[in-house]
N, C-alpha and C positions, 0 to 999 in steps of 0.2 A: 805191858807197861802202858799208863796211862798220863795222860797230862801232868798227875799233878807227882806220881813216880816220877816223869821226867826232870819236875821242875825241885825234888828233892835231891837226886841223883845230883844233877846240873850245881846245885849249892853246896854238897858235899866236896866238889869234886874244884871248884873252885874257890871254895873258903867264905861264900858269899848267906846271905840270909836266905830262908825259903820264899820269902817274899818277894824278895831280888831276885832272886833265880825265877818265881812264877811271874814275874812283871817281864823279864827278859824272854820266856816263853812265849809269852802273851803276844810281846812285841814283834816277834819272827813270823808267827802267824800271821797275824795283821800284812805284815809287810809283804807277806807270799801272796795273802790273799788279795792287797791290793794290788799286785802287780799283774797276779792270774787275769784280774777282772777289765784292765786297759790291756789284755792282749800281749802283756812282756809274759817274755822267758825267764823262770831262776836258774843259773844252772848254781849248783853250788860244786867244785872241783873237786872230784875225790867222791861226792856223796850222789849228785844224780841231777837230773833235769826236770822240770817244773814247767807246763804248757797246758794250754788251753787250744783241745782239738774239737772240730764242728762235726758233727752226726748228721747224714741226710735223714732227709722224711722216708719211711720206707713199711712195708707193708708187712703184717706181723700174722700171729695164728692166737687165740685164744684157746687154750691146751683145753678147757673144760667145754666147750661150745664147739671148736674145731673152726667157729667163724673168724674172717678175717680182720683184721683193725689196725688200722692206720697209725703208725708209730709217729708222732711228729718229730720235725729236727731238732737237734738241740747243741748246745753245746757243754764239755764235759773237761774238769780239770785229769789232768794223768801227770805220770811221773814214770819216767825210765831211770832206773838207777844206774851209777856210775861203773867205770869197770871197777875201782877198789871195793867198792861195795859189793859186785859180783863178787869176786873172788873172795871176800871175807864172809861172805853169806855159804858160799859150797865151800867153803873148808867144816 
């Protein structure tokens, strides 16, 4: 399923325009991304947690050279899902 699946599904599902529903998409993103980017957590309840973790600099292998190369730090958005979401995912 992709964005714009979602944001049809989303209008079916609540009676709403596909337009409405892809503005409503739109705006959740936005809103995760801007929270990611100051450092908050989403959690959403039931769905799963939303964080922004930092990567150290650390020392790498180039598989075709075998030479070594310096990874730099970074930081990286992740998401652990919730337990409902577990368990609705292994059934």
């Amino acid at each position: 399923m992709n964005k714009t699946d979602l944001a049809a599904t989303l209008a079916k599902r609540c009676g709403m325009t596909k337009l409405e529903a892809e503005a409503a998409v739109n705006a959740t993103f936005d809103i995760i991304t801007e929270a990611l980017s100051k450092d908050e957590k989403v959690l959403v309840a039931g769905f799963g947690c939303f964080e922004v973790k930092s990567r150290q600099a650390r020392m790498g292998r180039n598989p075709r050279t075998n030479e070594a190369v310096e990874i730099p730090a970074y930081r990286a958005a992740t998401f652990r899902p919730g337990k409902a979401l577990k368990e609705a995912v292994e059934k």
